[in-house]
C-alpha atoms as one frame of an Amber mdcrd trajectory, in Angstrom:
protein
 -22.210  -5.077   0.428 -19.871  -6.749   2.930 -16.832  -5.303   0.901 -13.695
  -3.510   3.010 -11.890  -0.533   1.820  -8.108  -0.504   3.391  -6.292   2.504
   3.073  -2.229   2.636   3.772   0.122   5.567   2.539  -0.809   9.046   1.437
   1.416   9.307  -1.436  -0.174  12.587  -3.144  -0.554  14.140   0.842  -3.837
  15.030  -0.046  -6.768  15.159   2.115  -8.924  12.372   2.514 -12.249  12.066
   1.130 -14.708  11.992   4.361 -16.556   8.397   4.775 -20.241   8.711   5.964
 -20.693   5.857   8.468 -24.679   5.670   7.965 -23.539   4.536   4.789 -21.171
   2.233   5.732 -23.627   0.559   7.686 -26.606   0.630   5.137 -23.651  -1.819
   3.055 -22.670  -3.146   5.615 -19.160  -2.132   4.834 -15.882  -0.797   6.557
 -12.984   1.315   6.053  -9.458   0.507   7.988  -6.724   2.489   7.888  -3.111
   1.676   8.386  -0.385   4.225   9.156   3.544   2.396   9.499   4.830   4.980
  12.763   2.436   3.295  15.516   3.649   0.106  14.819   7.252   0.919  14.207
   6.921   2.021  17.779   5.242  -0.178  19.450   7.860  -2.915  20.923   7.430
  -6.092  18.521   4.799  -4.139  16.337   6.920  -5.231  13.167   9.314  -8.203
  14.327   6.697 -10.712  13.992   4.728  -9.546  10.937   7.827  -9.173   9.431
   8.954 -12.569  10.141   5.129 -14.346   8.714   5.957 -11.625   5.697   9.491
 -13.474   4.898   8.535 -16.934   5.554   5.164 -16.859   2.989   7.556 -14.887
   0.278  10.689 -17.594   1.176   7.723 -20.124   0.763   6.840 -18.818  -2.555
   3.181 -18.535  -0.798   2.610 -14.404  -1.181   4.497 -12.334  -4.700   5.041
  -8.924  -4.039   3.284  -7.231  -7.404   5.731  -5.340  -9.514   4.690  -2.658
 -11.621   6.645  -1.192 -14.783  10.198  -0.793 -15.092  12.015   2.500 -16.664
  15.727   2.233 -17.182  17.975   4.378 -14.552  17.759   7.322 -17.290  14.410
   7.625 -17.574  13.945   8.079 -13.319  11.888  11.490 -14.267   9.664   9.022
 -16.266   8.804   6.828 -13.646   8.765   9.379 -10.869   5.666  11.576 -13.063
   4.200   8.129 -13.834   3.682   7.859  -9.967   2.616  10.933  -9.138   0.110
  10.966 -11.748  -0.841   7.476 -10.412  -0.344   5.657 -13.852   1.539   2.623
 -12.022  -0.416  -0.230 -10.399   2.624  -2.298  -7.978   6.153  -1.535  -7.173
   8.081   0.574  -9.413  11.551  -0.348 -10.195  14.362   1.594 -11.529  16.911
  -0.776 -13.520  20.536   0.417 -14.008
């Protein structure tokens, strides 16, 4: 009850799983979705999120979550740990 799903990114481009809203409201719950082109378009959509996002991380207030790590070599690794959705956080590739 009360909780919030927010969805952002499609990474496997699969379909969605339809939400019944009588449902939702029985919770009460919601669902948002976020999807980066509107606001990429829209003039100022990202200057002044962007701006709060580098002042709380320059703050030390807000740590983006990193996931695993795969040496440069083992890219394949870390690209069929993704898709199979076996990372939690940021993937990085180190050299």
């Amino acid at each position: 009850p009360f909780g919030r799903l927010v969805t952002y990114g499609n990474a496997a481009r699969a379909g969605f799983t339809p939400v019944d809203p009588a449902r939702l409201g029985r919770l009460p719950a919601s669902v948002v979705g976020f999807w980066l082109r509107p606001a990429l378009a829209a003039p100022g959509g990202v200057s002044e999120p962007l701006g709060e996002l580098f002042e709380l991380v320059g703050a030390g207030r807000l740590k983006p979550v990193t996931g695993p790590g795969y040496p440069l070599a083992e890219a394949r690794r870390a690209h069929e740990d993704l898709l199979a959705r076996r990372t939690v956080g940021k993937v990085v590739l180190r050299p």
